[in-house]
C-alpha positions as MATLAB code, in Angstrom:
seq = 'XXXXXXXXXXXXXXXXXXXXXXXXXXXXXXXXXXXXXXXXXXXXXXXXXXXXXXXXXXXXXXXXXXXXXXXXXXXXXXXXXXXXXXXXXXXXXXXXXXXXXXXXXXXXXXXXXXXXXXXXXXXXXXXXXXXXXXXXXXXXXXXXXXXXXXXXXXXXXXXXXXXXXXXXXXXXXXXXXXXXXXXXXXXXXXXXXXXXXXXXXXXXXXXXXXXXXXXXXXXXXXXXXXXXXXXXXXXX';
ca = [
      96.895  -21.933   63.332;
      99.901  -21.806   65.318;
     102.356  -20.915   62.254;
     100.356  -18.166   61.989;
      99.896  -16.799   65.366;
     104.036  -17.127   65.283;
     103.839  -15.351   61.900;
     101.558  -12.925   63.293;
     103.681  -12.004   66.760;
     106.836  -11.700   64.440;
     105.081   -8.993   62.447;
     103.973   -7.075   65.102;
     107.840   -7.755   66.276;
     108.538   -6.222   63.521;
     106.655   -3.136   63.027;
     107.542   -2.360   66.795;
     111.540   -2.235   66.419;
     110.969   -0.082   63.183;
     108.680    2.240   65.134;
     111.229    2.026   67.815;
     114.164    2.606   65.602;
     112.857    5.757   64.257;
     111.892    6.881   67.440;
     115.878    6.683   68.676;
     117.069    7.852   65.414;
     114.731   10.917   64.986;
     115.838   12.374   68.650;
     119.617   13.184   67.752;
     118.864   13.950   63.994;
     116.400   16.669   64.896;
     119.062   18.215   67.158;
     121.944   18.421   65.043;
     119.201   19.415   62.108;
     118.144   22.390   64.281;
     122.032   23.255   65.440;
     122.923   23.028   61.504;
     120.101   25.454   60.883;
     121.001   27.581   64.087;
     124.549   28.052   62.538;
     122.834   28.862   58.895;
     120.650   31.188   60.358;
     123.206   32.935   62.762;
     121.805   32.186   65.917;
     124.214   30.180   67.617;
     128.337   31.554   67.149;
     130.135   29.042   64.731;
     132.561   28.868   67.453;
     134.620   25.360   68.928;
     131.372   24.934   71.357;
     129.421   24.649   68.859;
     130.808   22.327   66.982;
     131.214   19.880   69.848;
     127.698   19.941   70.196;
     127.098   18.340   66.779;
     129.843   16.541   67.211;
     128.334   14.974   70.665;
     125.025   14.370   69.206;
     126.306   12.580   66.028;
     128.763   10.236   68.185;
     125.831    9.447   70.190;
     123.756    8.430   66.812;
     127.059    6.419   66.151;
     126.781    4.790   68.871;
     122.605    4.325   68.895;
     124.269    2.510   65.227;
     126.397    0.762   66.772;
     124.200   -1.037   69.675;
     121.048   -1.491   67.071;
     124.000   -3.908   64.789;
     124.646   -5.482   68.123;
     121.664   -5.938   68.658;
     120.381   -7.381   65.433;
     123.219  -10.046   66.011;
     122.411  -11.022   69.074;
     118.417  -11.645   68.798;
     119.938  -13.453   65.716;
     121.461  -16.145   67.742;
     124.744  -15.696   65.171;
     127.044  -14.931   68.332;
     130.250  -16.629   68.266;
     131.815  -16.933   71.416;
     135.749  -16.817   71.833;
     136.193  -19.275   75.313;
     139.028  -19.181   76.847;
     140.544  -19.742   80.259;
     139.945  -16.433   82.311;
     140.811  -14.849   85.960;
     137.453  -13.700   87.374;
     139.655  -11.250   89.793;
     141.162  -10.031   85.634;
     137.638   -9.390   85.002;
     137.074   -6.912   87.764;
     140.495   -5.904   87.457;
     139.260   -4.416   83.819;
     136.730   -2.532   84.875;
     138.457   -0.918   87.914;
     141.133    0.235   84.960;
     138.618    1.140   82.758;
     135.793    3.285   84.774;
     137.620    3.871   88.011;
     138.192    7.542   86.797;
     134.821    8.327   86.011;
     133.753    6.946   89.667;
     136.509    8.843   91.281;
     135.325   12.245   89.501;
     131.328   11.215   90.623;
     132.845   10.927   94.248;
     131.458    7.578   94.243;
     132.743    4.613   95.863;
     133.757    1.490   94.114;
     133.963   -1.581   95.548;
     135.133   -4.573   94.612;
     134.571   -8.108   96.806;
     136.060  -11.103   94.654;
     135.875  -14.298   96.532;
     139.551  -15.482   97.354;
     141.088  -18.529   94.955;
     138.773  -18.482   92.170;
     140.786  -20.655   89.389;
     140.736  -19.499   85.788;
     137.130  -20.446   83.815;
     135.951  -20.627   80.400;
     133.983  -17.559   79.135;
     134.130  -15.186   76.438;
     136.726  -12.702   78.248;
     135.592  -10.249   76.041;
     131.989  -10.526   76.016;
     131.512  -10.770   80.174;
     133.663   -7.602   80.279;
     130.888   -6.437   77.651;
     127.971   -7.194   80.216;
     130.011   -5.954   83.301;
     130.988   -2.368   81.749;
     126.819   -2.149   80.464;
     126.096   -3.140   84.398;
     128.363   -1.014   86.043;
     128.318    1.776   84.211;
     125.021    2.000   84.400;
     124.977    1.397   88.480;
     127.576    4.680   88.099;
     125.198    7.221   86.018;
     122.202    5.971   87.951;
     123.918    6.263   91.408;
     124.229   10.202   93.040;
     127.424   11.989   94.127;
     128.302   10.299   97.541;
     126.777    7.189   96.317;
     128.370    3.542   96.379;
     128.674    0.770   93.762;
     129.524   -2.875   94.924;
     131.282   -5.555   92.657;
     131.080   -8.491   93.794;
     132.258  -12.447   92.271;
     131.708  -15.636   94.039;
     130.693  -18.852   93.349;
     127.369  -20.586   93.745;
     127.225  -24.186   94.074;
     128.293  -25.104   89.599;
     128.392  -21.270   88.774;
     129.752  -18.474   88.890;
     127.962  -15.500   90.782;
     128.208  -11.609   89.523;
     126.727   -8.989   91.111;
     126.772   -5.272   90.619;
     124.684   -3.354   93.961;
     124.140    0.272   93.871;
     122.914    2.427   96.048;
     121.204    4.507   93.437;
     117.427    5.635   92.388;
     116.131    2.425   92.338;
     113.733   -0.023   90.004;
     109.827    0.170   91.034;
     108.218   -3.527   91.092;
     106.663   -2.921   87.882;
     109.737   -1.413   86.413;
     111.731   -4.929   87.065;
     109.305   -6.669   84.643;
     110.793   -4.687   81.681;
     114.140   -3.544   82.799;
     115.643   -6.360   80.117;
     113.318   -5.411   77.272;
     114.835   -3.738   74.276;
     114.446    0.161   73.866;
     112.616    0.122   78.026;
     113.925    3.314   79.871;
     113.113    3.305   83.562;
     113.703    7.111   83.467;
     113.387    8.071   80.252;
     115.138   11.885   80.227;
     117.799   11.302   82.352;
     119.112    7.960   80.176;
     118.454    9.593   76.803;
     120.212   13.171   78.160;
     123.274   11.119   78.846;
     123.293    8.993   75.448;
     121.999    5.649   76.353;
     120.311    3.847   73.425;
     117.925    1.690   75.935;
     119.301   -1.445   74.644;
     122.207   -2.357   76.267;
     120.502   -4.678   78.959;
     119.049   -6.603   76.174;
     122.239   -7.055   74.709;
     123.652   -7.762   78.113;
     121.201  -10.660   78.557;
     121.630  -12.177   75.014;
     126.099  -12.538   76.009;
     124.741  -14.040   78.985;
     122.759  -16.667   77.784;
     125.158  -17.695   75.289;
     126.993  -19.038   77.859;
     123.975  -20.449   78.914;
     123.342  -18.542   81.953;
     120.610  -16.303   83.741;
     120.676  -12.294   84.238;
     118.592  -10.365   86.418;
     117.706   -7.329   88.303;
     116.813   -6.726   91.992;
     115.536   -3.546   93.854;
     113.485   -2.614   96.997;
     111.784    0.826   95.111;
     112.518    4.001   94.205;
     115.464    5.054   95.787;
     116.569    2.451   97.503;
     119.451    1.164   94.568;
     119.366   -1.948   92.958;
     121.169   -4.727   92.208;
     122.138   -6.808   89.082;
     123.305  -10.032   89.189;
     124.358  -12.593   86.594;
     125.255  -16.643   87.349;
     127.623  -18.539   84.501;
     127.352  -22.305   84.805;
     131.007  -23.490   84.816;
     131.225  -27.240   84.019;
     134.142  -29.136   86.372;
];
């Protein structure tokens, strides 16, 4: 009885992430279908516009591609993680270098607040950078002009303690329940009008428990930001 209530839940697993999958593939197909046709038919200018539009909408089905092979790996359990000594301060470093631009032309505030004299620690370098850029980036899109975004690294008691605090639109109560779940959208226009594929928190939280450790989300409401932290037991 209880192989078959597993069997059971894995088949209605399964019919869900196909339902899902078409879902997020249909949404970017049907728009470069109708700007294909628009061109065909002569209602939009087969000017350079244009053509970045399709462009835009087929490197966002790329990268909806992408995440969904990601993601297939990860809920898999076939992730092989590349430890190696790291800088925690190298980490934030990264992401400073890599998104610092995009906060500076949002005229939001980053802020970084890395505990002094953290040694090197084994992690995937490559994989926590991963998690932080899904984290961040997100705190940045969800987060108005004027807004803030705190980084912050410490440790906590055997682990190490990430946070990323925004002070952006905010997760209701029974938002936070879901916020992890594959294909969940707290606000479902504004994340697919900007590209998201609605699984990068789930693949977030799989890199994260490789390294056997524990991801999760905070928030006082709507509009009052949020904040997401993640702790990486580091053995002495």
């Amino acid at each position: 009885n209880q192989m078959a209530d597993k069997l059971e839940k894995i088949e209605t697993m399964r019919r869900q992430l196909i339902g899902d999958v078409s879902h997020e593939l249909r949404t970017p197909l049907t728009a470069i279908k109708g700007y294909l046709e628009a061109l065909m038919d002569g209602v939009l200018p087969a000017n350079p516009e244009t053509y970045q539009q399709i462009h835009s909408e087929i490197d966002r089905l790329q990268r909806l591609v992408n995440d969904l092979q990601e993601l297939s790996r990860v809920e898999a359990d076939v992730i092989q993680l590349q430890v190696a000594p790291v800088s925690p301060a190298s980490l934030i470093e990264r992401i400073q270098n890599t998104l610092g631009r995009q906060f500076e032309e949002k005229n939001i505030k980053l802020v970084t607040d890395v505990e002094p004299g953290l040694p090197n620690v084994l992690l995937d370098q490559d994989r926590i950078i991963q998690v932080l850029t899904n984290l961040v980036g997100n705190a940045l899109q969800y987060t108005p002009k004027g807004g803030k975004v705190i980084i912050c690294v410490r440790w906590e008691k055997t682990n190490l303690l990430f946070s990323v605090k925004d002070t952006g639109i905010g997760i209701s109560a029974e938002q936070l329940n879901f916020i992890f779940n594959r294909f969940y959208r707290t606000d479902k226009s504004r994340n697919r009008a900007s590209g998201g594929s609605g699984i990068g928190l789930t693949i977030a939280k799989a890199l994260v428990q490789a390294h056997r450790g524990t991801i999760w989300a905070e928030s006082n409401g709507e509009g009052k930001g949020s904040t997401f932290s993640f702790l990486i037991p580091i053995p002495k």
